[in-house]
C-alpha positions as CSV (number, residue, x, y, z in Angstrom):
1,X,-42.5,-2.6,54.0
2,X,-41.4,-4.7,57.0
3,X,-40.6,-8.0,56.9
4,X,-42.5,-11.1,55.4
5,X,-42.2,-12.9,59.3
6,X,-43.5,-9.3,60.5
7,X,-46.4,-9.0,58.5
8,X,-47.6,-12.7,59.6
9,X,-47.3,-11.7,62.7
10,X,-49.2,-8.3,62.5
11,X,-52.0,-9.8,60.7
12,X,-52.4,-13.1,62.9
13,X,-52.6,-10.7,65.9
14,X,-55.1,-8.5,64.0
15,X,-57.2,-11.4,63.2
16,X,-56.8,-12.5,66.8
17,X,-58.4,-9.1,68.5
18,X,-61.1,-9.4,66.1
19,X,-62.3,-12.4,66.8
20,X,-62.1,-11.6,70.5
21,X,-63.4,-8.3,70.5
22,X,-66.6,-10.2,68.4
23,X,-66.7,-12.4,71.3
24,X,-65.9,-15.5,69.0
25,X,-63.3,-17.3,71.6
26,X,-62.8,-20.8,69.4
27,X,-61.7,-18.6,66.8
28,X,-59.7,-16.3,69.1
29,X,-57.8,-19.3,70.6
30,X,-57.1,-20.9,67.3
31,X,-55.8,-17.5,65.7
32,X,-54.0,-16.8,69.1
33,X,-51.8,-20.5,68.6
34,X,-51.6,-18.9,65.0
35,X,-50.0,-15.7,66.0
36,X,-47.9,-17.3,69.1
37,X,-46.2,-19.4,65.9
38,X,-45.8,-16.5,63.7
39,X,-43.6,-14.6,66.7
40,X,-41.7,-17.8,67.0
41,X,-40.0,-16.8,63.5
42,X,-39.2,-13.7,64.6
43,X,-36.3,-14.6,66.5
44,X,-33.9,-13.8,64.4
45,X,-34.7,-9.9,63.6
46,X,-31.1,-8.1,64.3
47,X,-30.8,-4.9,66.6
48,X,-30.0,-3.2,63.7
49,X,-33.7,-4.1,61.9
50,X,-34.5,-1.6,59.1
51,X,-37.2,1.6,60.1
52,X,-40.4,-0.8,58.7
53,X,-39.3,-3.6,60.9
54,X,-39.0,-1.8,64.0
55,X,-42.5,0.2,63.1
56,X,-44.1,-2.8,62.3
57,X,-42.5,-4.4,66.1
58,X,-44.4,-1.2,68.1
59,X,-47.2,-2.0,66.2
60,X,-47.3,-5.6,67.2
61,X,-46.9,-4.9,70.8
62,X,-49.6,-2.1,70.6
63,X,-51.7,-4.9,69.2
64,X,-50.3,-7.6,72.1
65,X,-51.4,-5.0,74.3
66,X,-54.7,-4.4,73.1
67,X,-55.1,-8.1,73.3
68,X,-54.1,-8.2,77.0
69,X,-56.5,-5.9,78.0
70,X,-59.1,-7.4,76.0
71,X,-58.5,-10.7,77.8
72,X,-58.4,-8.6,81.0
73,X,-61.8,-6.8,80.7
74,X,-63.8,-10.3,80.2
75,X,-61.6,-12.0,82.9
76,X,-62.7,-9.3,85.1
77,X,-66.7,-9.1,83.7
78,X,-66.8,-13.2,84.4
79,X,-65.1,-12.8,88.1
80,X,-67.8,-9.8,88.4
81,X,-70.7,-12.8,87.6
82,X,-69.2,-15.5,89.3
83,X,-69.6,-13.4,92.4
84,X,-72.7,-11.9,91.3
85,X,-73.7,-15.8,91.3
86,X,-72.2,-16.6,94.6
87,X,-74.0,-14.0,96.8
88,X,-77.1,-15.2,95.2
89,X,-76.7,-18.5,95.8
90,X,-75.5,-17.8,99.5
91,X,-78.9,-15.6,99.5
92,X,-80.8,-18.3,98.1
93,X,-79.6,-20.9,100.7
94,X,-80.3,-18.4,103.7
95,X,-83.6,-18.3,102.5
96,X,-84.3,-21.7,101.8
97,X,-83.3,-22.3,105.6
98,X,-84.9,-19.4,107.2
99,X,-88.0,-20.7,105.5
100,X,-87.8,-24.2,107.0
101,X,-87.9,-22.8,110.8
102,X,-90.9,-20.4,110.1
């Protein structure tokens, strides 16, 4: 078993994803601060950590990762709308003045 600082961190980060994957981004952010705290006390873990520390580390930054890209997918799906919401406005203001002049 790794750590007791390890496991906080592994299940703050768990708790994290799900509640972004659900789409539930108050709780994301809350758990995230969470999770950002519980890697502050990992500071101290040696070079040397035992073979359930250093399993439960990759499996943290698998779960950082996951997290990232998570983040990355609805930061891309909102730019995707914002432009989406753009062109139509641009569209709707070409129309609006083409339609004065007829």
């Amino acid at each position: 078993m790794a750590s007791q600082h390890l496991e906080i961190a592994l299940q703050s980060a768990r708790r994290a994803l799900a509640a972004l994957t659900a789409g539930d981004t108050g709780a994301f952010e809350e758990l995230w601060r969470e999770h950002e705290a519980a890697c502050q006390g990992l500071t101290g873990l040696s070079a040397d950590a035992p073979p359930a520390d250093r399993q439960a580390l990759d499996e943290l930054i698998a779960l950082d990762l996951r997290v990232a890209s998570a983040i990355t997918e609805v930061l891309d799906d909102t730019a995707g709308r914002m432009a989406a919401l753009r062109r139509g406005g641009r569209t709707n203001a070409a129309y609006a003045a083409s339609s004065r002049f007829a």
